[in-house]
C-alpha positions in Angstrom: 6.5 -7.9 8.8 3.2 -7.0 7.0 2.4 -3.1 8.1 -1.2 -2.8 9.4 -3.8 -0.5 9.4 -6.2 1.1 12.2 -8.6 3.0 12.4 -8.7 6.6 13.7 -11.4 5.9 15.8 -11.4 2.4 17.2 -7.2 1.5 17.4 -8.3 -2.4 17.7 -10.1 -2.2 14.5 -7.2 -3.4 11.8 -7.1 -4.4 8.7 -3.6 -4.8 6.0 -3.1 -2.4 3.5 -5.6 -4.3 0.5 -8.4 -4.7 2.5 -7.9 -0.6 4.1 -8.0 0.2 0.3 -11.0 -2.6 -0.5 -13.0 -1.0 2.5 -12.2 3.0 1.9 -14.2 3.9 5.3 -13.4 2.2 8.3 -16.6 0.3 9.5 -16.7 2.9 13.0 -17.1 6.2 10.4 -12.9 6.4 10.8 -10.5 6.4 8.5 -7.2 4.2 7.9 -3.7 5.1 9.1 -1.0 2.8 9.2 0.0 1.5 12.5 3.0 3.2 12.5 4.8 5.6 9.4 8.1 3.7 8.2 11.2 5.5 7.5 12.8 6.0 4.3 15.3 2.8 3.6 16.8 4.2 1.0 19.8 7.4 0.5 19.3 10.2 -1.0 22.1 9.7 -3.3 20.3 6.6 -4.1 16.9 8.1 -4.5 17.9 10.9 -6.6 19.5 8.1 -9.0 15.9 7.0 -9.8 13.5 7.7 -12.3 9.9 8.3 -10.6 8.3 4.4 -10.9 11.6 3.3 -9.4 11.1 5.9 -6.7 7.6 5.4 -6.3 7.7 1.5 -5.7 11.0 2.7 -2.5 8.0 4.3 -1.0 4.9 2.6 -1.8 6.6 -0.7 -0.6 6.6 0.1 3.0 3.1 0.8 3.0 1.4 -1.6 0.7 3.1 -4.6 2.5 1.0 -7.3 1.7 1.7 -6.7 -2.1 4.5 -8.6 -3.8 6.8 -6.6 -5.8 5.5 -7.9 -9.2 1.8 -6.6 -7.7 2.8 -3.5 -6.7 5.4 -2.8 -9.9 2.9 -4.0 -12.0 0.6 -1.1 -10.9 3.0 1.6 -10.9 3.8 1.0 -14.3 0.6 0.7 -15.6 -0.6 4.2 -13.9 2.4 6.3 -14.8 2.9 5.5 -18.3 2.5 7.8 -21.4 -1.1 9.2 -20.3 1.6 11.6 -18.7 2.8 14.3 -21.1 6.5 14.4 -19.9 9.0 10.9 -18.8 9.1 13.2 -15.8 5.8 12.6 -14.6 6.0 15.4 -11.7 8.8 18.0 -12.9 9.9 20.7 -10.6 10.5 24.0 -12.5 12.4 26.9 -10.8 10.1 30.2 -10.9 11.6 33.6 -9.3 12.2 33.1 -6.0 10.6 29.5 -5.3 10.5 26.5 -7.2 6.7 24.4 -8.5 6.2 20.8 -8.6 3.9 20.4 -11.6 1.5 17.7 -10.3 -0.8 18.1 -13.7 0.5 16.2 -16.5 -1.6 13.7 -16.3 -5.0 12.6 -18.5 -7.1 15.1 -16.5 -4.6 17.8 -16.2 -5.1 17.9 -11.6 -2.8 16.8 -9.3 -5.7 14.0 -8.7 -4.0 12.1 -11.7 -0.8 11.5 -9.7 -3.1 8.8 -6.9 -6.0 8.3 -9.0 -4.1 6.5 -12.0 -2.9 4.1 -9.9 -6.1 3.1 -7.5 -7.7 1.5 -10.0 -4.7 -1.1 -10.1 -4.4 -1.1 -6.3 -8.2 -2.0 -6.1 -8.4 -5.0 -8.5 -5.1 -6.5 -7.4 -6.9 -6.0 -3.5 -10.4 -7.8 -4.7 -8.3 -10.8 -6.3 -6.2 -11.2 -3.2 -9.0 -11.1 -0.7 -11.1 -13.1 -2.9 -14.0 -10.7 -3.5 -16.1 -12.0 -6.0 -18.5 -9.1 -5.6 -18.5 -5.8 -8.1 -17.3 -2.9 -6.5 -19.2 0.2 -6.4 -16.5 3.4 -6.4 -19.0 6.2 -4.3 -16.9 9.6 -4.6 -18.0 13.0 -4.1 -15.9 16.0 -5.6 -15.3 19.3 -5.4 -14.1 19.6 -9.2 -10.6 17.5 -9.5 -11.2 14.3 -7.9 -14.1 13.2 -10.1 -13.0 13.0 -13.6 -9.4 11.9 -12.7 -11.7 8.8 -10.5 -13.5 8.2 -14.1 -10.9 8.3 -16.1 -9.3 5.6 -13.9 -12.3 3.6 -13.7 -13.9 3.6 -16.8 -14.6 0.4 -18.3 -12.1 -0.8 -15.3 -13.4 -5.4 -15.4 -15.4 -5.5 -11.6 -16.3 -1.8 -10.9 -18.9 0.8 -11.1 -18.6 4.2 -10.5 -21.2 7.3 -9.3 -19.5 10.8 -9.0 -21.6 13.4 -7.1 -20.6 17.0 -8.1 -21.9 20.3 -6.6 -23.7 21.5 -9.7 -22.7 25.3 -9.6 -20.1 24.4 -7.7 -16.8 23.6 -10.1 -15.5 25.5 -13.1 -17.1 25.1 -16.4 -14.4 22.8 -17.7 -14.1 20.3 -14.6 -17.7 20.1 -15.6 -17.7 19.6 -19.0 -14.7 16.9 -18.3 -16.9 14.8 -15.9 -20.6 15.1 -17.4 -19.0 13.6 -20.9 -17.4 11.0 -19.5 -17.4 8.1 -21.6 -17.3 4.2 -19.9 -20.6 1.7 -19.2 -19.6 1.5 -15.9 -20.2 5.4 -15.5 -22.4 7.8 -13.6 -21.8 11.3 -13.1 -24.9 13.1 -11.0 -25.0 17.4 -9.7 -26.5 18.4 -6.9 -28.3 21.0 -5.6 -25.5 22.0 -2.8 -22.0 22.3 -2.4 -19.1 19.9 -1.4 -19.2 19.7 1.9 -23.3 18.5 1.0 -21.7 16.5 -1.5 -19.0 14.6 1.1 -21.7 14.2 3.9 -24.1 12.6 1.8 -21.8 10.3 0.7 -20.6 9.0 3.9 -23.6 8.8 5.2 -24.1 6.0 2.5 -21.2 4.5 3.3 -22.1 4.2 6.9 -25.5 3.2 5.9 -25.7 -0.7 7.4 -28.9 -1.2 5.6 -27.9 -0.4 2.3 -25.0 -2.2 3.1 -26.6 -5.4 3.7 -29.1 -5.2 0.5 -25.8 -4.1 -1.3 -24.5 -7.6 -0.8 -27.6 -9.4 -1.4 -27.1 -8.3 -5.1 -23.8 -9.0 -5.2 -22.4 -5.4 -4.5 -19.8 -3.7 -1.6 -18.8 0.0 -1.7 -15.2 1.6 -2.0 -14.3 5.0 -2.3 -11.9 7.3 -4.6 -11.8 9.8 -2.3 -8.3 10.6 -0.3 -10.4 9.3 2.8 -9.1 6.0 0.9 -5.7 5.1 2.2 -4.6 3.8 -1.4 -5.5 7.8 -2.9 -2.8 8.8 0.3 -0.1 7.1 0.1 0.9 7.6 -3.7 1.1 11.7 -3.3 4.1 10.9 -0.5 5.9 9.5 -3.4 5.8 13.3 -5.2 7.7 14.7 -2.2 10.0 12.7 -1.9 11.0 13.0 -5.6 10.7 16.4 -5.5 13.4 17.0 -3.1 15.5 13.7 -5.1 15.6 15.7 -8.4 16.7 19.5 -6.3 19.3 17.1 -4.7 20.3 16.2 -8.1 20.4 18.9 -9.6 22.5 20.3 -6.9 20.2 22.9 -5.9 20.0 21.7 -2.1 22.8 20.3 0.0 22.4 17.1 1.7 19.8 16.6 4.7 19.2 21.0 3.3 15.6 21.2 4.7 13.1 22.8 2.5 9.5 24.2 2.9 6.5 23.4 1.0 3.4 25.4 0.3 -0.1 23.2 -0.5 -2.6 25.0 -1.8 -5.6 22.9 -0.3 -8.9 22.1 0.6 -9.6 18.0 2.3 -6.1 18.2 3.4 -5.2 15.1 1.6 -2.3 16.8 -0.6 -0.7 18.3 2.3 -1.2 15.2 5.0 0.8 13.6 2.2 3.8 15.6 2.7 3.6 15.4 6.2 3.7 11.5 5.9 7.2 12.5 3.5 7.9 14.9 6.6 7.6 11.5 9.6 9.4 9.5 7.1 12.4 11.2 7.2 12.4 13.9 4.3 14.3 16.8 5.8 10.9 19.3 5.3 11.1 22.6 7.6 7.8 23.9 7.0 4.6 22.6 5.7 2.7 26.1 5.0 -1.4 25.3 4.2 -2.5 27.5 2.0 -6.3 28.5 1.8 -8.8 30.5 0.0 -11.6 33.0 1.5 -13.1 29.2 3.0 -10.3 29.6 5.5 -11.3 27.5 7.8 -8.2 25.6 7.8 -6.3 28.6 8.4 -8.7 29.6 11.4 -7.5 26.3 12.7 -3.9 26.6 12.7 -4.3 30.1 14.5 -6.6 29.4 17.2 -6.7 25.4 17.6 -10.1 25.6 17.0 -12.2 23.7 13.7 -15.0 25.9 13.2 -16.8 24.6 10.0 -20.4 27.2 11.2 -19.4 29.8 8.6 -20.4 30.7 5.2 -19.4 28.8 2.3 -17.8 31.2 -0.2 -17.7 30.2 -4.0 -14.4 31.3 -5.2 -11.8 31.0 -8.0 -10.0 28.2 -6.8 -13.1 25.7 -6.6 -11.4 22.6 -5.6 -10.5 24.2 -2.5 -14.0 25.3 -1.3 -14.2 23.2 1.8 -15.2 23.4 4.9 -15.3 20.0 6.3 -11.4 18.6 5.3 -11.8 15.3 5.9 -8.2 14.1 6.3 -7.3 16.3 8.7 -8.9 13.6 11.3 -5.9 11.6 10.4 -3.8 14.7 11.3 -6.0 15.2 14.3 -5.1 11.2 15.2 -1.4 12.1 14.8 -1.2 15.0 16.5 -3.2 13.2 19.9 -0.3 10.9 20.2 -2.5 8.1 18.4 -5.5 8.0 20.7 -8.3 6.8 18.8 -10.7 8.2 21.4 -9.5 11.3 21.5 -10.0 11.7 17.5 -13.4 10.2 18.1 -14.9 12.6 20.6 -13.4 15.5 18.4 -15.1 14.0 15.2 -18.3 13.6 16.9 -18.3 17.1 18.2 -17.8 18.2 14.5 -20.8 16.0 13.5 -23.4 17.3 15.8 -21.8 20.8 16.9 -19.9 21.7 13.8 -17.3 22.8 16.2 -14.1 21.7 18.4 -10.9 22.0 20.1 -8.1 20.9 20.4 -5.6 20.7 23.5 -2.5 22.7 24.1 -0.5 19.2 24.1 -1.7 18.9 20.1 -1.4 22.0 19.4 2.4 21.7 20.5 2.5 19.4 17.8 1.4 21.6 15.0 4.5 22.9 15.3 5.8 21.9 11.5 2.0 23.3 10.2 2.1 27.1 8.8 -1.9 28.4 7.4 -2.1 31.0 5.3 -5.0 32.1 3.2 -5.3 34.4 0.1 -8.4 36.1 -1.4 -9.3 36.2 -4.9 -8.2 40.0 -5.6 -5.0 38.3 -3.8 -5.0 35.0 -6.2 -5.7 37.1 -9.6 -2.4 39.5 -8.7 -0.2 36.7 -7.8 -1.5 35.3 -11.4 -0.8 38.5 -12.7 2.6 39.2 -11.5 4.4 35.7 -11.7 3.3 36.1 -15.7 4.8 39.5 -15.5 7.7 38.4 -13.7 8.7 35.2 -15.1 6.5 34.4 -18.4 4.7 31.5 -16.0 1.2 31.2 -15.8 -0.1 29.5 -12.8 -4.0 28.4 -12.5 -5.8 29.8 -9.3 -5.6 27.2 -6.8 -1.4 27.5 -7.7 -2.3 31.1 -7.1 -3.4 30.7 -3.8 -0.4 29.1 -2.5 2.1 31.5 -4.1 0.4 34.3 -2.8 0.4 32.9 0.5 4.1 32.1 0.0 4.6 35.6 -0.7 3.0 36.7 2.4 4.9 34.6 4.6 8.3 35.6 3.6 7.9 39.2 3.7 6.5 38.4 7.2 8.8 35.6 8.9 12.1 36.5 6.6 12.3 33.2 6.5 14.9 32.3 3.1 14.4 28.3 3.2 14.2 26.8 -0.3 10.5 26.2 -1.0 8.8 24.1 -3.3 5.0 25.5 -4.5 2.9 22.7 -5.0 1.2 23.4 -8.6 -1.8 21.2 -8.6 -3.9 22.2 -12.3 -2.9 23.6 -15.6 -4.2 27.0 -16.2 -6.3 25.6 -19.0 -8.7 23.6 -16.3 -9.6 27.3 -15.0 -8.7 29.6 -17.9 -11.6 32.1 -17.9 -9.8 32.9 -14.1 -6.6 33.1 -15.7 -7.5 35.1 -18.4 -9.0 37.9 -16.0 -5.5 38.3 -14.4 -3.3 38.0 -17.3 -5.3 39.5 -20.2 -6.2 43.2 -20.7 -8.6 42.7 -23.7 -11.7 40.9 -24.1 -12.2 37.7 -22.9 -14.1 35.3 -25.4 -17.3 33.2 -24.4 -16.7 29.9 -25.5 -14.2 27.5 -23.7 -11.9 26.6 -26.4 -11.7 30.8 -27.5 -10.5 31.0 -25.0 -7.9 28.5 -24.7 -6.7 29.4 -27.8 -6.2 32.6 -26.1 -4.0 31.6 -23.2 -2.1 29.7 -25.9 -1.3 33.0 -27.7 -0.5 34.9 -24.9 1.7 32.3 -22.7 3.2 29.8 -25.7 1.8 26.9 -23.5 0.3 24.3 -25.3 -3.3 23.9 -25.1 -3.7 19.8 -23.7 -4.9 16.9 -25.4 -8.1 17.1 -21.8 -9.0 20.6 -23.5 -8.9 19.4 -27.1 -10.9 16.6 -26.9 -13.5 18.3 -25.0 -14.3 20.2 -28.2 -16.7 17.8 -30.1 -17.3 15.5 -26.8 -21.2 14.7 -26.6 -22.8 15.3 -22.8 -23.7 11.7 -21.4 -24.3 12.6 -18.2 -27.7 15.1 -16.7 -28.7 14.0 -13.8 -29.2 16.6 -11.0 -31.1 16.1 -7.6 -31.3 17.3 -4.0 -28.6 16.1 -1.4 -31.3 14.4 0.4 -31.8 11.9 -2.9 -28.8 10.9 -3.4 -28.9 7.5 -2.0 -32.0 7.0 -3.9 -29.6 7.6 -6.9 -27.2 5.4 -5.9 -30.0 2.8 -5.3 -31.6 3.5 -8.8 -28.2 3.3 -10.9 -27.3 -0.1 -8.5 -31.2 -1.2 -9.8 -31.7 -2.2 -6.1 -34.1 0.1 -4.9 
C-alpha cells in the first residue's frame, strides 16, 4: 500500500511521495510528512550485513512507495557513487570518549551531500512519472551548505533550473567561493543584503506567490525546492542513522537493541528531525541532544516550550547554523500535537505575524526524547582545540558546537550512553576558524595558505572541493535587497 503524504497544516491535503517531492511546499504554506512513519522491516543483524546503497534503498523504500525498485536503486546508485571519497560513504570514527559520523565526503565536503546527491534523481524520476512536461525551477535559499551541494546536483541536470539566494556576509569565505563559481547553464547563484532567515522568508513567499505561480506555467515553468522543507532532502539523512548504529553493531561496539545518543549540531532542524524519524522507526536512540550556537533559539525552546524567533541574529563561527526561523521543526511541532494539522497551523501563523509561540504541556510531554544545548564561540574554538590536543582530530566549528555541548551534558547529567557526534563539514570548508583554535603562529591570508596549513599541522588531506577552487573563475555577482528577490527570479525565468 502506497504511503501518502499530508500536509502539516491541512491533514486532507495529500499527495504520494513523487508529487510531495515535485511540489516541495505544500499548496496551504505546510510542509509534507508521511501519513504515518513505517517501522524498520529489516534486523539488525541483517542491516549491519549491508553496505550503505543496500541500506539506504531498506529505508528509502518505505517512504518513497510509489517508486519501483529499479527507480529508486537506480537513484541511489547514481548519488552515492565515487563523488564520495571513501566506499564507506558516511564512516563513523571513534574519538575519546564519543564516536563522529563523518557526513562530509561528498563533492561539496557538508553533510548536505548525503540528500542533495540524490534529489536530483528523485526529482526527474517524479516529473517522468507524473507526466510534467514543464522545466522545473529549483528556488533554495542557504545559509552556507545547502547551496553548492543543490548546484552541484543540479548542474546541467536535462529539465531544471536552479537560483541559490545566499546571505552575502553571511557564510564563510569558502562556502562562498564554492557557490559564486559554480559552473552549469542552468545556474544562478544571487547574495543578498540580509541574513538567512531574510533569505528563507523571501523564498517562501515566492513559493506561495499564486500570481507568479500562474504566469510561471504560462511559460512553461513550476517551482520545487532543495531545501529540507522538501520531503525528498528528509528522508535520505534517516538512512545515515540507521547505518551509523548497523556498522557500531558490527563492529561490536554496542549490544543488540544498546540505545545510543546522538548529538546534532544544527540550525533548520532538518539533520536532527532526521534522526528522530530513525528514532519512530524503531532505532533504539536514547537521546537526541540539539546542539546550538549563540542563535539559540532552539535551545530556548527546549527549555521553556516557547519559540521566540524576536532576538538578535548573531553572526558566528559556525555559519550554517545561524538561524532563527528552523523551518522543519513545524514537522516536529506536527508530531509532537498528536498530528493535528490545526494545531501546527495556528502555531505557524503566530510565528508569522507575532514571531512568537507556545506550546502546550501535552507537547511538551512529548519532547521528552529532545535534549538543547548551545555552545558559544570561545566554547566551539576550545572544544576545537582540545579534541586536536587530545586525539590528533580536527573537527570544523559547527562539529565543535555539538562536541562541546556533548561535553557539557555529561559532566552535568552523568549520563555514560554511547553517543554518536554528528560531524557535518570538513575543517577545510571553515579553516581560517580552525586555524584560530589549533594554531599558535600566524595565520596566512589567502584560502589555499592556509589549507596548506591545516594540512601540515593535522596530516589531513587537503580535498579535491578546496583544490579545485584554486584557479576557479567567479561566474556568479549578483547581489540585491531581500525585497527584489522575486524580481530576480522573474528576470533569470525572462518572465518579468
Amino acid at each position: 500500500m502506497d504511503l501518502l503524504y499530508k500536509s502539516t497544516r491541512n491533514s486532507d491535503n495529500k499527495v504520494t511521495a513523487s508529487q510531495a517531492i515535485l511540489q516541495g511546499l505544500s499548496s496551504d504554506g505546510g510542509l509534507f510528512v508521511p501519513e504515518r512513519i513505517p517501522a524498520l522491516t529489516k534486523t539488525m543483524d541483517e542491516l549491519s550485513q549491508m553496505d550503505y546503497r543496500e541500506l539506504a534503498y531498506e529505508v528509502m523504500k518505505l517512504y518513497f512507495t510509489d517508486y519501483t525498485e529499479a527507480e529508486l536503486r537506480d537513484c541511489i546508485n547514481q548519488a552515492y557513487d565515487d563523488k564520495f571519497d571513501t566506499p564507506e560513504i558516511a564512516p563513523v570514527k571513534e574519538i575519546g570518549d564519543a564516536y563522529c559520523l563523518e557526513l562530509f565526503h561528498g563533492a561539496t565536503i557538508a553533510f548536505k551531500d548525503m540528500a542533495l546527491s540524490i534529489l536530483p534523481h528523485l526529482l526527474t524520476k517524479a516529473a517522468k512519472k507524473n507526466k510534467v512536461e514543464d522545466e522545473i525551477v529549483i528556488l533554495t535559499a542557504t545559509s552556507g551548505d545547502t547551496g553548492k551541494a543543490a548546484l552541484a546536483g543540479f548542474a546541467d541536470v536535462e529539465g531544471t533550473k536552479i537560483v541559490v539566494f545566499y546571505p552575502k556576509d553571511g557564510v564563510s569565505r569558502v562556502q562562498k567561493k564554492q557557490m559564486v563559481t559554480q559552473k552549469g547553464k542552468n545556474t544562478a547563484v544571487i547574495g543578498i543584503h540580509g541574513n538567512f532567515d531574510d533569505a528563507q522568508s523571501g523564498v517562501k513567499a515566492i513559493f506561495n506567490n499564486k500570481e507568479l505561480a500562474e504566469r510561471m506555467k504560462n511559460a512553461g515553468y513550476r517551482f520545487s525546492s532543495a531545501n529540507s522543507i522538501n520531503i525528498g532532502r528528509l528522508i535520505p539523512q534517516i538512512v545515515y542513522y540507521v547505518y551509523s548504529y548497523a556498522a557500531l553493531y558490527k563492529k561490536k561496539q554496542i549490544k543488540k537493541d544498546e540505545k545510543i545518543n546522538f548529538v546534532v549540531p544544527t540550525g533548520n532542524f532538518g539533520n536532527i528531525l532526521a534522526a528522530y524519524y530513525a528514532k519512530c522507526m524503531g532505532l533504539p536512540i536514547h537521546k537526541l541532544i540539539c546542539a546550538s550556537n549563540e542563535n539559540k533559539v532552539l535551545y530556548d525552546f527546549f527549555q521553556t516550550g516557547c519559540y521566540d524567533k524576536n532576538r538578535e541574529f548573531i553572526l558566528t563561527s559556525s555559519p550554517s547554523m545561524d538561524i532563527l526561523i528552523s523551518s522543519n521543526l513545524e514537522r516536529l511541532i506536527y508530531q509532537i500535537a498528536d498530528c493535528d494539522s490545526q494545531i501546527t497551523k495556528q502555531l505557524m501563523e503566530a510565528l508569522a505575524t507575532k514571531g512568537v509561540y507556545q506550546i502546550n504541556d501535552r507537547m511538551r510531554e512529548n519532547l521528552k526524547d529532545f535534549v538543547g544545548g548551545w555552545a558559544n564561540a570561545k566554547e566551539t574554538g576550545e572544544a576545537i582545540h582540545e579534541v586536536f590536543q587530545r586525539n590528533g582530530y580536527v573537527m570544523d566549528t559547527h562539529t565543535a558546537v555539538a562536541a562541546s555541548v556533548y561535553h557539557k551534558y555529561r559532566e552535568e547529567t552523568s549520563d555514560k550512553t554511547k553517543t554518536v557526534i554528528v560531524s557535518t563539514a570538513s575543517p577545510y570548508k571553515f579553516t581560517q576558524s580552525v586555524l584560530e583554535a589549533v594554531s599558535s603562529g600566524p595565520i596566512p591570508e589567502n584560502d589555499y595558505d592556509q589549507a596548506k596549513k591545516l594540512k601540515e599541522l593535522s596530516g589531513v588531506a587537503i580535498p579535491n572541493a578546496v583544490t579545485e577552487l584554486q584557479q576557479a573563475p567567479i561566474l556568479h555577482n549578483t547581489v540585491c535587497e531581500t525585497v527584489e528577490m522575486q524580481t530576480m527570479v522573474e528576470k533569470y525565468l525572462k518572465i518579468n
